[in-house]
N, C-alpha and C positions, 0 to 999 in steps of 0.2 A: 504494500500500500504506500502510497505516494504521503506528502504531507499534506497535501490537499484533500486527498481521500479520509484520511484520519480526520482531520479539524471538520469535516460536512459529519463522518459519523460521531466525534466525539460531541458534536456542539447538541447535535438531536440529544443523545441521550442523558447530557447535563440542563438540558431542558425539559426530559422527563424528572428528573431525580427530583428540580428544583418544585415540582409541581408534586410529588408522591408528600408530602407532609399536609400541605392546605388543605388541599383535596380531600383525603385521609382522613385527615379530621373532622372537616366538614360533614361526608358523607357517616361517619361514626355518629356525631350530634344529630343529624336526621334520621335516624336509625334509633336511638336512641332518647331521642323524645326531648331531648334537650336544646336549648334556643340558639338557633344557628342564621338567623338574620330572615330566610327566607320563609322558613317554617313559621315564623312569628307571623309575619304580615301576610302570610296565605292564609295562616289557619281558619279564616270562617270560611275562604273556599273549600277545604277539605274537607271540613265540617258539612258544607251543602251538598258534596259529592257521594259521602258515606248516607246522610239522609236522604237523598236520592234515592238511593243504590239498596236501600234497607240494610247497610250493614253495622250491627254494632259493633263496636272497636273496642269495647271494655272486655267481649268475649274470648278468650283464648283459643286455637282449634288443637286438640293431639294431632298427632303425626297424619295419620291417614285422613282424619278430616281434611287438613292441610295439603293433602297429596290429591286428594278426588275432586279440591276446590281448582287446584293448578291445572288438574289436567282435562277437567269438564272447560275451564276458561278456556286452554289453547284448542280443544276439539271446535268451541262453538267459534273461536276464530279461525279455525281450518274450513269450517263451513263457511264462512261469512265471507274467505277470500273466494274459495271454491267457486261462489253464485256470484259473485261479482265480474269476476271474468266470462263466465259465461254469458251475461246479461249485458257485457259493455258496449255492444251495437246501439241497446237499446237504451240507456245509461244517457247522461250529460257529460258536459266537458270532455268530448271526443272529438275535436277540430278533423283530425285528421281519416275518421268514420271507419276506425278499428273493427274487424268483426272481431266474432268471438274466439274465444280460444279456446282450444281443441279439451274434449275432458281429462286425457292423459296427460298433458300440459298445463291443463288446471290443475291437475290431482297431486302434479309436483311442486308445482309453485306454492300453491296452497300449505302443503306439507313444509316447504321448505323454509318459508317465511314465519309461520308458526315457529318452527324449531329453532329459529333462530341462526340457520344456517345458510338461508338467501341465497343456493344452488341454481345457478339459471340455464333453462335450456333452450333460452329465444334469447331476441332481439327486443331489449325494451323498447326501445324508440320507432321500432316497428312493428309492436307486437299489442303492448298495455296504453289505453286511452290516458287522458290526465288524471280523471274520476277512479282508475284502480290503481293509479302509480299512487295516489296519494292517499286516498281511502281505504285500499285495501292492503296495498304495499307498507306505506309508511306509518300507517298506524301498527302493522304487524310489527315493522322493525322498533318501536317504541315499547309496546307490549313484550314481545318476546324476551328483548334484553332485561324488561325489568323483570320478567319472570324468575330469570338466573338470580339477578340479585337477591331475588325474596326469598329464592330458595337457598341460600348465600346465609343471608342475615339469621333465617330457622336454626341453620347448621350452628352458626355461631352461637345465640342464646343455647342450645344445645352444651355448649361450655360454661355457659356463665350461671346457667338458671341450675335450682339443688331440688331435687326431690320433688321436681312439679310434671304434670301428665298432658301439658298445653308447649307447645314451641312457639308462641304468636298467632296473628290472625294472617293471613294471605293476602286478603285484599287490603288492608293498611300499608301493607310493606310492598305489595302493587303498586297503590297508590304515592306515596310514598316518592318509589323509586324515579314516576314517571315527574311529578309535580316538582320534586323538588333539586333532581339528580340531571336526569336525561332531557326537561325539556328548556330548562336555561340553558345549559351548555348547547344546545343545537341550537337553540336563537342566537348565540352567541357566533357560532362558528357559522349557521349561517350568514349571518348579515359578512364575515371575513371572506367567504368565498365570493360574494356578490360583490364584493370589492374587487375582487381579481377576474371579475369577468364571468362567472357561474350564471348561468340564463336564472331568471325567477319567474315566470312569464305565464301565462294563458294564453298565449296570442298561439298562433296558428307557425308554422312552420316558414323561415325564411326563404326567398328564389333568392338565388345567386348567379349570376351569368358568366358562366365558364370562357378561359379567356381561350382554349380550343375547342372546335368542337369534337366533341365523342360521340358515340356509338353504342345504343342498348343492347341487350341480346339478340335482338331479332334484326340489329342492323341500320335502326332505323336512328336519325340524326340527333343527341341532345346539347342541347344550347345551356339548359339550366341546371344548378343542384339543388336539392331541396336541404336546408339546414335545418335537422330537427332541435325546436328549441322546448322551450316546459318547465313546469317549479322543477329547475335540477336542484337549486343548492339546499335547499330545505331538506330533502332526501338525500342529500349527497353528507352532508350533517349528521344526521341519527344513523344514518347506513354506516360511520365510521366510530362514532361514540358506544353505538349500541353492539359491535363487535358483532356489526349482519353483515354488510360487503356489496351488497347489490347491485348494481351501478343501475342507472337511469337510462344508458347508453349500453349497448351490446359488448363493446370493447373496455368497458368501466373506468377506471381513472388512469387509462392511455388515452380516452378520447380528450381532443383541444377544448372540447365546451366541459367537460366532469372536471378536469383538473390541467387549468390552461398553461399555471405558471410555474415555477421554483416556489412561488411564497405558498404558492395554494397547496403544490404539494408536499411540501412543509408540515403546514397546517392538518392537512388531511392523513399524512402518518403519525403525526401526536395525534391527534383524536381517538389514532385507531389504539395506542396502547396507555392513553390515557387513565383511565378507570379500572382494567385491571389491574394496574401495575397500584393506583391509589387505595382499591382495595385491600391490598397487602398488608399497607398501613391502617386503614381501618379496622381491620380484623383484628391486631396490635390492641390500639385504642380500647376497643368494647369490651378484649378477655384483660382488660387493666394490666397488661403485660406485651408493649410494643415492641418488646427486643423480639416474639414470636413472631410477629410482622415485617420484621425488617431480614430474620433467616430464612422465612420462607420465601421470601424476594429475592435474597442471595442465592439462594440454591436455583431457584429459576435462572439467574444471572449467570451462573456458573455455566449453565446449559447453552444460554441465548447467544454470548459473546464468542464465545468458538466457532458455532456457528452461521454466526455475521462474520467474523472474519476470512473463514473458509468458504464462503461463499464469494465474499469481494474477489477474494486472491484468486479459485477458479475460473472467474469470469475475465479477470482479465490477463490473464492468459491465454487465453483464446483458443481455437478449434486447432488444436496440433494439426489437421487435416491440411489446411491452409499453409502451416508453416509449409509445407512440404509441397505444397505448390508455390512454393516463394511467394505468397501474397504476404505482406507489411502490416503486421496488425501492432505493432508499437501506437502509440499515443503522438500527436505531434500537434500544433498550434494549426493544423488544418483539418486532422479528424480523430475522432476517439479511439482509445486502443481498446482491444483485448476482445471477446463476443460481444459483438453491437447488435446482433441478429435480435430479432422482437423487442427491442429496447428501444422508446422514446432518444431522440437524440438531444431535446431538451433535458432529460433526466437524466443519461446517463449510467454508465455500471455502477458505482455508488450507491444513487438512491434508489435505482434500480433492485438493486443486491437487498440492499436494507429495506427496502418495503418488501420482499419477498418473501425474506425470513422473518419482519415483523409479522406481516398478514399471517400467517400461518401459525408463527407461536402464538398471536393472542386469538386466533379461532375468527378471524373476521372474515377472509375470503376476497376482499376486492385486488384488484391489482393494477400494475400500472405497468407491467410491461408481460412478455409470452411465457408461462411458466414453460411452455411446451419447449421453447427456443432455449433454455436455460441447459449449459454443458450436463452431460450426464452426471457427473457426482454433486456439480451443485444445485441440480436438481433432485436429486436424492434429498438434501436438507431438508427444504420446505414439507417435501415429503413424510421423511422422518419426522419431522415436528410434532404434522399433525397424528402421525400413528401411535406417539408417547401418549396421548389424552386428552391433547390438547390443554395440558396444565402448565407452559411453559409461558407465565403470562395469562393464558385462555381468555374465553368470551366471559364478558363481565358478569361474574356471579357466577360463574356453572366451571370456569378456569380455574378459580380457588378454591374451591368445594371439590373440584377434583383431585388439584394437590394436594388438598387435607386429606383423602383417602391413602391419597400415597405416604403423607407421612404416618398416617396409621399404621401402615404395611410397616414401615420403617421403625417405629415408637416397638411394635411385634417384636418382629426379629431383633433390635435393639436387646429386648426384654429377654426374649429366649438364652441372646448371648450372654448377658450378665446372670441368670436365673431368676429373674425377679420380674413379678408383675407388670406386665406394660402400664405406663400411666401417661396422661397427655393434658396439660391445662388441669391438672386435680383430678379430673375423673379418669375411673380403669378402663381399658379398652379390653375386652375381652372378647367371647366368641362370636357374638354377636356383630360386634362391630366387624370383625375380623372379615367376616361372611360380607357382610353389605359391601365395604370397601374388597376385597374382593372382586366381585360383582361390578364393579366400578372401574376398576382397574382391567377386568378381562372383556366386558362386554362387546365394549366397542373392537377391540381385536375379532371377535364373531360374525359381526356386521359388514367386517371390511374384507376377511378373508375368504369366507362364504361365496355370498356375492361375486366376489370375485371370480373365484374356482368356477362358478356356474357360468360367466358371463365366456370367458377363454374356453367353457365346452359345446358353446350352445353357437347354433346358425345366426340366431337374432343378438347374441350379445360381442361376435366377432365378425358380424357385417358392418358396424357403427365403429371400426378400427380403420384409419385411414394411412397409419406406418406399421407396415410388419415389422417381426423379430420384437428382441427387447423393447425398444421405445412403443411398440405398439401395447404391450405385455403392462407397461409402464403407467400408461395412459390409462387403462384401465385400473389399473391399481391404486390410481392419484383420483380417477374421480370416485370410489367408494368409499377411498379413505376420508376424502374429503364432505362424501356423504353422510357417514357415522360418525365422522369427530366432529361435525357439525359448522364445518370451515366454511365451504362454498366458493372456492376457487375451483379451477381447471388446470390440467395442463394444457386440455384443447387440440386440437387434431385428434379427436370424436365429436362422432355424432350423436349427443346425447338428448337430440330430443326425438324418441321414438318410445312407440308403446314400452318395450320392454326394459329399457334405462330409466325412462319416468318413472314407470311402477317398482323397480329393482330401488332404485335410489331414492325415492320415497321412502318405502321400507327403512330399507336404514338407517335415513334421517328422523325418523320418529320415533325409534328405539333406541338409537344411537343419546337421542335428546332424556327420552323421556325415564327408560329403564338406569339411566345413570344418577337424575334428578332424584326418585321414588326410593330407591336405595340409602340414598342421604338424607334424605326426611327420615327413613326408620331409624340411621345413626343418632339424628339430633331427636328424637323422642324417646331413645334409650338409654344417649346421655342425659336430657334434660330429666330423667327420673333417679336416677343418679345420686349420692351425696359426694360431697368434695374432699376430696383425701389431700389430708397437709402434704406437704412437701417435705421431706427428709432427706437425712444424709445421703440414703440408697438410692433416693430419686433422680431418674434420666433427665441430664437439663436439654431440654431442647436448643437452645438458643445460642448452642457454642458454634466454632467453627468444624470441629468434628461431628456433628451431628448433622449441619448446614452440608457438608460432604457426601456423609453418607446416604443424607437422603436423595442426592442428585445420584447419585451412582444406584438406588435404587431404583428408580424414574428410567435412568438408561439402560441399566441393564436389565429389566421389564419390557424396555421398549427392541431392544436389539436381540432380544431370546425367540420373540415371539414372532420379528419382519425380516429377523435377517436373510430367512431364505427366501422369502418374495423378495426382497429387494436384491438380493444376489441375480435373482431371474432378471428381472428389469435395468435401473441405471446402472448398476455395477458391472453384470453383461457387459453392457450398452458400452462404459467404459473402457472395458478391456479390449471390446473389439473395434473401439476408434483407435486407442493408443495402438493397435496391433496395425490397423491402414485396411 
C-alpha cells in the first residue's frame, strides 16, 4: 500500500472510532429509558403511537411472546411488500407505468427486504414504480433493521435483568429503534447526499440527447437517453444505516446518480458500519461494564483489518495474466494500477477494496464496484466474511447478537479448559444456552451449503451460471451465502432472477434471518430468569486481551472448518489455475 492508500483507509476508520462513543451512548440512553435529548421532546409522539397501536409499554412479553410478536410483524410485512408489487400498475406514483412484477420476483423481494437482507434480482429503476420503492421498499429497510436491534436490546436485558420471566416488550424497542435511532440519522444523511447531487425527485425520468447517435436492438436509430431519476437519496440513507444495501438503481452505488462523488461515497461507507460498530459500545454501556464493548469490537477488528488489507494489496497487483502479456498495470499520473476491471474509476482500488470488505463484514450488501471482477482470492474475503455469521461488525442488531453467540461458544470451551463453570456478565451459561448458540453459529452454514449442492446438480440451478469451472462454482456459492447470512450483494455473472433462484434464495433468507433471531430470544429468557453470580477469583475475565484472541480465532476457525472445502472448489481453484496460465 502506497501512502496515499493508507491515509484514505486510515482517515475512514479514525472517523468511525471517533463516532463508536457518542453514538454508543446515545443509543444505550434510548434503550434504556433514560433522557437523551430526543427521547424527551418526542415523547408524547410515542406516546400517541403506542395509543394508537393499543400497545401497553408497562407490559413485559417472555421470550416466545416476544418471538411470535417479531415474526407475525415481518410475515405481515412480507405480505404487505408481496401485494404491492403486484398491484403497482394499478398503484400511484408510477410516472414511468411499471407493470407488475412477476410472483416469483415478488416472493423474493418480498422475503428479502423483510429479512433485512435486500437481495435483488431486477433492475430497480426498471423494475419498482416510486409508490413500492418507497412504500414498500423503504419502509421495509426501516422496519427490518430495527427488528435486529430489538432483538439486540432483548439479548442484552437478558444480562442485566435477575430472576424475571419478561425480556421487554417488542414493539417499544420497535419503536424505539425507528423514532429515535434510524430515522434522524437518514434525514441527516439524506439531506448530505442531496448535497452531492443524489436525485430526490417525483418528476418523471430525464431525455438527454446523445451527442452520437446509436442503435436499439432491433437496429433502429436512438437520439435520446432516458435518465432514471426518483426519491434516490432518502432510500439510499436507510439502505446504508439500516445494514439493507438495496440500491434504487440496478448497479447500486456504482451508479453516477446513487453515489456521484468521493464525498458521497464517503458518506455512504460510514453509514454503512456506522451503528454496528456503535453498538458494541452500547452493549458496554447497558451490562454497566464497557471494557465488554470495547473487546468485542477488538476481536471483530482483529478479523476486519487483515482482511482490508489483503484485499487492497491483491487488487492491486493485478491479473498476473496480463503481466504476461506485457500489458502495464503499474499506477502512473495517467491511469490506475493494479485490477481496475468492475471498479468505478472515480473510486478507485482503495475504496473500492474497502467498501467490499466493509459491505460484507457489517451484512449490508450494496456495493460500488463488480464483486464478480474482484481477483480470485480477494474475492474469496468478502466471501469469507459473510460465511463466518456475518458477526464481523454484522447488520445492526442481529451482527452483535451473533457475536455474542460466539462468545458463548468461547466463554464454553474457555470453561471446559480451566474446569470450571462457564460464566459471562454474572450469569452461567450452561446447556441450554450452549444448544441455542449452537444453532446460531451452524445454521446458516445449512442454508448456504444445501442450497448450494442442489443448485450445481440441478438443470434449472446450472442454467442461470454464465462462467464455467470454478468462478462459475463461485458465483453460486456467493449468492446463497449471501442469501442466508442475510448480506444481499452479488458476485453477479448469474442469472438470479428465475423461478428457481427466487424461490431457492428466498428460503434461505428467511431462515437464514429468522431461525438465528428465535434462538436468541430463548438465550435472553433463560438468562433473564437467571440470578447473578458475583464475580471471583476463579472467574473468566472476558475483557483481557487473551480472551479478545481467542474469541476471534474461534469465529475463524468455525468459519474455515466448515467453507474450506467449498471455497477450495471455487476462488482458491480459481487461483491456482490463473497463477498456473
Amino acid at each position: 500500500m502506497s501512502l496515499n492508500d493508507f491515509i484514505q483507509a486510515a482517515f475512514f476508520l479514525i472517523v468511525v472510532f471517533l463516532t463508536v462513543k457518542p453514538l454508543g451512548t446515545y443509543m444505550a440512553h434510548i434503550y434504556e429509558g433514560s433522557p437523551a435529548g430526543l427521547n424527551v421532546w418526542l415523547a408524547p409522539f410515542e406516546k400517541w403511537i403506542y395509543r394508537l397501536c393499543g400497545v401497553k409499554t408497562e407490559t413485559g412479553m417472555p421470550w416466545k411472546t416476544y418471538a411470535v410478536a417479531m415474526v407475525l410483524f415481518n410475515v405481515l410485512g412480507i405480505l404487505a411488500v408481496y401485494a404491492i408489487q403486484r398491484l403497482q400498475a394499478f398503484l400511484p406514483l408510477n410516472p414511468m407505468a411499471m407493470p407488475a412484477v412477476s410472483p416469483d420476483s415478488s416472493f423474493n423481494t418480498a422475503v428479502s427486504f423483510a429479512s433485512n437482507t435486500n437481495w435483488q434480482g431486477y433492475g430497480g429503476e426498471s423494475t419498482m414504480s416510486y409508490l413500492t420503492q418507497m412504500l414498500a421498499l423503504t419502509v421495509q429497510n426501516f422496519v427490518s433493521a430495527a427488528t435486529g436491534m430489538a432483538v439486540l436490546v432483548a439479548l442484552i436485558r437478558g444480562f442485566i435483568q435477575k430472576q424475571m420471566n419478561t425480556i421487554g416488550n417488542f414493539w417499544v424497542d420497535l419503536v424505539r429503534s425507528v423514532l429515535y435511532v434510524l430515522l434522524p440519522l437518514s434525514i441527516v444523511f439524506a439531506v448530505a447526499f442531496v448535497s452531492q447531487g443524489i436525485p430526490q425527485t417525483f418528476h418523471n425520468s430525464a431525455a438527454a440527447k446523445l451527442l452520437q447517435t446509436a442503435k436499439d436492438s432491433n437496429g433502429k436509430p436512438v437520439i435520446e437517453q432516458d435518465l432514471a431519476l426518483g426519491p434516490v437519496a432518502s432510500q439510499i440513507a436507510i439502505k446504508q444505516l439500516g445494514s439493507n444495501g438495496g440500491g434504487f438503481y440496478n448497479v447500486n452505488s456504482a451508479h453516477p446518480y446513487e453515489n456521484p462523488t468521493p464525498v458521497s461515497n464517503f458518506l455512504e461507507l460510514l453509514a454503512i458500519v456506522l451503528i454496528p460498530v456503535a453498538l458494541c459500545y452500547s452493549f458496554g454501556v447497558m451490562v454497566k461494564d464497557r471494557r465488554q464493548g470495547w473487546a468485542i469490537l477488538a476481536a471483530m477488528f482483529i478479523i476486519f483489518l487483515p482482511c482490508l488489507w489483503a484485499g487492497i494489496q491483491i487488487e492491486q497487483q493485478g491479473n498476473p495474466l496480463l503481466d504476461k502479456l506485457g500489458v502495464d498495470q503499474k499506477a502512473s499520473d495517467f491511469q490506475p494500477g493494479g485490477n481496475m476491471e468492475g471498479k468505478e474509476a472515480r473510486f478507485g482500488i482503495v475504496n473500492s477494496s474497502l467498501w467490499a470488505v466493509s459491505t460484507t463484514a457489517v451484512a449490508n450488501g450494496s456495493v460500488n464496484c463488480m464483486h464478480d471482477s474482484l481477483m480470485p482470492l480477494s474475492g474469496l474475503i468478502p466471501l469469507w466474511l459473510i460465511q463466518m455469521g456475518e458477526v464481523i461488525f454484522g447488520g445492526v442488531g442481529c451482527g452483535l447478537y451473533g457475536m455474542i453467540a460466539f462468545v458463548i461458544v468461547a466463554v464454553f470451551i474457555a470453561g471446559l479448559m480451566i474446569g470450571r463453570t462457564p460464566e459471562y456478565l454474572g450469569k452461567k451459561i450452561e446447556v441450554f444456552e450452549m444448544k441455542m448458540a449452537s444453532l446460531v453459529a451452524l445454521i446458516p452454514h445449512l442454508f448456504i451449503l444445501i442450497p448450494t449442492a442442489i443448485a450445481v446438480l440441478t438443470v434449472a440451478g446450472k442454467a442461470g451460471i454464465s462462467n464455467p469451472g470454478p468462478h462459475g462454482f463461485s458465483e453460486i456459492l456467493y449468492a446463497f451465502s449471501s442469501a442466508a447470512g442475510n448480506n444481499g450483494s452479488a458476485f453477479g455473472g448469474i442469472n438470479a432472477n428465475t423461478v428457481f433462484y427466487n424461490v431457492m434464495t428466498a428460503i434461505a433468507m428467511f431462515f437464514g434471518r429468522y431461525w438465528l433471531a428465535i434462538p436468541m430470544l430463548a438465550v435472553a429468557g433463560s438468562l433473564s430468569a437467571k440470578k447473578i453470580v458475583p464475580t471471583t477469583q476463579g472467574t473468566l475475565p472476558t475483557h483481557t486481551p487473551l480472551f479478545v484472541f481467542f474469541l476471534a480465532m474461534v469465529v475463524l476457525v468455525v468459519g474455515a472448518l466448515v467453507f474450506f472445502p467449498a471455497l477450495a472448489l471455487g476462488p482458491i481453484a480459481e487461483h491456482l489455475m490463473l497463477v498456473k496460465g
